[in-house]
DOFI-133307 format. One record per residue: x, z, y of N, C-alpha, C, CB in turn. Coordinates in steps of 0.001 Angstrom, whole numbers, plus 500000, padded with zeros to 6 digits. Glycine has a CB too. Layout:
# DOFI-133307
XZYXZYXZYXZY...
END
This chain:
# DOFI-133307
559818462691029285558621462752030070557899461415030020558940463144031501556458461690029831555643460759029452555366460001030896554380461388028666555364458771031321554494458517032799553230457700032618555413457634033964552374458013032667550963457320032564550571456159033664549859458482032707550592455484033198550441454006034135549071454097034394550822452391033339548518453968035646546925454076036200546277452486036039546873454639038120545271452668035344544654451126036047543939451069037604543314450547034983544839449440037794543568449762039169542031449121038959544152448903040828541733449725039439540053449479039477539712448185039593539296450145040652538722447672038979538544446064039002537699445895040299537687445364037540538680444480040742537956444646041970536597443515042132539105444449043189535602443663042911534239442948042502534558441984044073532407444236042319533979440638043711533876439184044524533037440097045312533171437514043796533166439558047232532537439854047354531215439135047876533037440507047633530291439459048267528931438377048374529035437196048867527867438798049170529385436957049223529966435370050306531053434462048995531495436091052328531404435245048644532262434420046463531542434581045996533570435014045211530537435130045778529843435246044499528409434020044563529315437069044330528123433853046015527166432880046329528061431201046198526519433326048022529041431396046822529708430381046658530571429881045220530424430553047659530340430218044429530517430149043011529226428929042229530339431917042450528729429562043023526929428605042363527448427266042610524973428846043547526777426221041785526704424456041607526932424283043291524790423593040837527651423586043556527970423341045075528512421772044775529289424586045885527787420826045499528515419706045640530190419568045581528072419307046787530533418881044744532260419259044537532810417776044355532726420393042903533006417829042631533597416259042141533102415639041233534854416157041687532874414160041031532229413406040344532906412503039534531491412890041030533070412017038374533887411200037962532933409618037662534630411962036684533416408532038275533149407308037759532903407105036436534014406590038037531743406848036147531760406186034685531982404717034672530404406415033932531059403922034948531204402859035368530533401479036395531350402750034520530575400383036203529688400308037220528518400103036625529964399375038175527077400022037678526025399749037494525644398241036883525569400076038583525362398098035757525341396727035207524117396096034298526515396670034415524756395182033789523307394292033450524236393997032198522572392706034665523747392785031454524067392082030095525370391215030796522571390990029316524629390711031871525786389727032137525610390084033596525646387965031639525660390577034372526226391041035548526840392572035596525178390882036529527553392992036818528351394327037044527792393935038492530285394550036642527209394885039364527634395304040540528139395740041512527541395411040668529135395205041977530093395995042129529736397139043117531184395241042485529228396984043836528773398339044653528074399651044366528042397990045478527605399073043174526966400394042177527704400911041239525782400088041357527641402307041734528586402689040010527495403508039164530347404025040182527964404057038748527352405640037477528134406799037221527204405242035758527474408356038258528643409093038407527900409656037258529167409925039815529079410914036471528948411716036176529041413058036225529076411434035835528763414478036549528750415701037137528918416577036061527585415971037925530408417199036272530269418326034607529128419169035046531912419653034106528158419583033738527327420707034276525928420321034506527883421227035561525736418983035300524227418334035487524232417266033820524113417078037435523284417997032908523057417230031626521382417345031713523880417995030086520343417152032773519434416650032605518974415604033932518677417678032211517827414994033858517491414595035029516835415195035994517022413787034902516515416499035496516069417230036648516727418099037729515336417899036212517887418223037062519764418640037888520083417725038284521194419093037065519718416328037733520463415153038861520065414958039678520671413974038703518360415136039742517842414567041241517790415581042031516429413889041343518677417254042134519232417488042851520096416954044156519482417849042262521119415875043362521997415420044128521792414059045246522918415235043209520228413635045063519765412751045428520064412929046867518561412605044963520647411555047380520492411408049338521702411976049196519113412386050579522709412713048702524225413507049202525170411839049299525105415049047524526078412478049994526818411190050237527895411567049730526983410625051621528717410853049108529949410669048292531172409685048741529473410192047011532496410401048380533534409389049555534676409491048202534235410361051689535055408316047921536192407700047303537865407483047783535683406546047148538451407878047669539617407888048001540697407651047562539739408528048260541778406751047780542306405328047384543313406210046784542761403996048591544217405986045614545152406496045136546701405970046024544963406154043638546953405565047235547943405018047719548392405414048428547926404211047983549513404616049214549586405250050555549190404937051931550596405412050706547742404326051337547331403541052596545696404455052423547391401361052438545862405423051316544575406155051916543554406334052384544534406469052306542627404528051385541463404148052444540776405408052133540463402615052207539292405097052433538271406209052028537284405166052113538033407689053013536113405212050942535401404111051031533706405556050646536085402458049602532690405211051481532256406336051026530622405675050744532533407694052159530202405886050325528376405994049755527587406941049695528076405741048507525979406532049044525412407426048692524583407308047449524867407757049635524207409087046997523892408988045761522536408260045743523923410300045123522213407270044956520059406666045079519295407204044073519564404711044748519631407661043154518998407622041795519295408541040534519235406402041372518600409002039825519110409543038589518916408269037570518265410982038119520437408237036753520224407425035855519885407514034480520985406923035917518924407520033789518611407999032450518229409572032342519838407698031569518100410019031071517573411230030751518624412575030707516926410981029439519967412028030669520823412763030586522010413199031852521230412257029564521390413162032949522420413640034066523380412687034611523258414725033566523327411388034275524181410797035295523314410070036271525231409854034687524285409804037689523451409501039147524083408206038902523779410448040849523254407914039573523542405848040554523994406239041786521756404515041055524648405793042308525753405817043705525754403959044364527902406412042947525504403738045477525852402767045932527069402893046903524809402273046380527795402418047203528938402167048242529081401416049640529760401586047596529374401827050705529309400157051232529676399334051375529187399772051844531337399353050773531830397607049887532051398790048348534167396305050781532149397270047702532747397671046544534031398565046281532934396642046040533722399510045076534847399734044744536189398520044008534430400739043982537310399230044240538369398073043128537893398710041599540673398324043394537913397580040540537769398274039282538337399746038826538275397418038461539368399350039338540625400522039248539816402166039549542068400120040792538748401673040122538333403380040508537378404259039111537027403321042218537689402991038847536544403738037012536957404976036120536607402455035445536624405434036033537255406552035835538004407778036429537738406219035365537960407691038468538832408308038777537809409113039342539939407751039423537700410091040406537403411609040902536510410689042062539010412911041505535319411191043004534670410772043857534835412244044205533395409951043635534358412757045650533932413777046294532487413698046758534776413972047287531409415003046509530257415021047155530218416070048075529238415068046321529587415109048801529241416101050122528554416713050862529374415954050746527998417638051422526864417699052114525817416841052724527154418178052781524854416409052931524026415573053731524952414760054488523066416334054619
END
Protein backbone atom coordinates (compact mmCIF):
# COMPACT_ATOMS: atom_id res chain seq x y z
CA UNK A 1 0.00 0.00 0.00
CA UNK A 2 0.98 3.21 -1.41
CA UNK A 3 0.72 6.32 1.38
CA UNK A 4 0.69 9.69 -0.25
CA UNK A 5 2.40 12.29 1.76
CA UNK A 6 0.19 15.72 1.60
CA UNK A 7 1.92 18.99 1.22
CA UNK A 8 1.09 21.54 3.59
CA UNK A 9 0.06 24.59 2.13
CA UNK A 10 2.57 27.40 2.02
CA UNK A 11 2.02 29.53 4.54
CA UNK A 12 1.95 33.53 3.58
CA UNK A 13 3.83 36.38 6.17
CA UNK A 14 1.44 38.00 7.56
CA UNK A 15 0.98 41.96 6.99
CA UNK A 16 2.74 43.28 9.99
CA UNK A 17 6.17 40.72 8.36
CA UNK A 18 5.74 41.62 5.30
CA UNK A 19 5.87 45.54 6.12
CA UNK A 20 8.51 44.89 8.45
CA UNK A 21 10.80 43.21 6.00
CA UNK A 22 11.24 46.67 4.12
CA UNK A 23 14.88 48.73 4.67
CA UNK A 24 14.42 49.38 8.44
CA UNK A 25 17.23 50.98 10.29
CA UNK A 26 19.32 47.87 11.45
CA UNK A 27 23.36 47.58 11.13
CA UNK A 28 26.13 49.57 9.86
CA UNK A 29 29.63 48.62 9.47
CA UNK A 30 32.63 51.14 10.12
CA UNK A 31 34.65 51.85 7.28
CA UNK A 32 36.80 54.22 8.56
CA UNK A 33 37.44 57.31 10.06
CA UNK A 34 36.59 60.62 8.58
CA UNK A 35 39.96 61.99 7.31
CA UNK A 36 42.17 64.31 5.61
CA UNK A 37 45.88 63.78 3.98
CA UNK A 38 47.28 64.25 7.22
CA UNK A 39 44.64 64.30 9.78
CA UNK A 40 41.91 61.39 11.06
CA UNK A 41 39.13 62.56 13.20
CA UNK A 42 38.54 60.74 15.53
CA UNK A 43 34.97 61.39 16.16
CA UNK A 44 34.00 61.00 12.62
CA UNK A 45 33.76 57.86 11.01
CA UNK A 46 32.29 56.54 7.44
CA UNK A 47 29.45 54.03 7.79
CA UNK A 48 28.57 51.75 5.35
CA UNK A 49 24.82 50.17 4.80
CA UNK A 50 24.47 46.82 2.74
CA UNK A 51 21.80 47.85 0.25
CA UNK A 52 22.12 51.92 0.36
CA UNK A 53 24.59 52.21 -3.00
CA UNK A 54 23.42 55.71 -3.89
CA UNK A 55 23.23 59.08 -2.31
CA UNK A 56 19.85 59.38 -2.54
CA UNK A 57 19.25 56.09 -0.09
CA UNK A 58 21.78 57.62 2.12
CA UNK A 59 20.22 60.76 2.87
CA UNK A 60 17.50 58.66 3.98
CA UNK A 61 19.38 57.91 7.05
CA UNK A 62 20.17 61.47 7.77
CA UNK A 63 19.50 62.80 11.70
CA UNK A 64 19.05 58.70 12.85
CA UNK A 65 21.21 58.14 15.72
CA UNK A 66 23.59 55.29 15.91
CA UNK A 67 25.11 53.47 19.15
CA UNK A 68 28.44 51.50 19.22
CA UNK A 69 29.02 48.88 21.47
CA UNK A 70 32.23 47.85 23.13
CA UNK A 71 33.32 44.27 22.43
CA UNK A 72 34.08 43.60 26.38
CA UNK A 73 32.98 43.06 29.43
CA UNK A 74 32.61 46.38 30.44
CA UNK A 75 29.99 47.03 27.68
CA UNK A 76 30.35 50.72 27.13
CA UNK A 77 27.90 52.08 24.53
CA UNK A 78 29.19 55.14 22.91
CA UNK A 79 26.42 56.52 20.62
CA UNK A 80 26.11 59.40 17.72
CA UNK A 81 24.57 60.70 14.91
CA UNK A 82 24.32 60.20 11.30
CA UNK A 83 25.32 64.24 9.50
CA UNK A 84 25.88 63.56 6.03
CA UNK A 85 26.00 61.48 2.92
CA UNK A 86 29.43 60.82 1.95
CA UNK A 87 30.19 60.74 -1.79
CA UNK A 88 28.13 59.39 -4.67
CA UNK A 89 28.00 55.95 -3.61
CA UNK A 90 26.04 55.32 -0.27
CA UNK A 91 28.25 55.75 2.49
CA UNK A 92 27.11 58.21 5.60
CA UNK A 93 29.37 60.45 7.90
CA UNK A 94 28.49 59.68 11.57
CA UNK A 95 29.85 61.86 14.34
CA UNK A 96 30.13 60.43 17.96
CA UNK A 97 30.35 62.10 21.16
CA UNK A 98 33.87 60.96 22.15
CA UNK A 99 35.80 59.15 19.92
CA UNK A 100 35.71 55.85 18.91
CA UNK A 101 38.97 53.37 19.92
CA UNK A 102 40.57 52.54 16.46
CA UNK A 103 39.68 49.09 17.21
CA UNK A 104 36.02 49.86 16.18
CA UNK A 105 36.94 50.01 12.34
CA UNK A 106 35.50 47.63 10.90
CA UNK A 107 33.10 46.40 13.53
CA UNK A 108 28.92 46.52 13.50
CA UNK A 109 27.24 50.07 14.73
CA UNK A 110 23.36 49.89 15.39
CA UNK A 111 20.77 52.46 13.83
CA UNK A 112 18.08 53.65 15.36
CA UNK A 113 15.04 55.36 15.26
CA UNK A 114 15.04 59.23 15.76
Amino acid sequence: MAEQKTKKPERKQPESAAKSSRKQPGKAVILSFRRGRHTARTNQFLLGIEGVDSRAKASQYIGKRVVWKSPGKLKKEISGKITSPHGNNGVLRARFSKGLPGTAVGSRVQILER
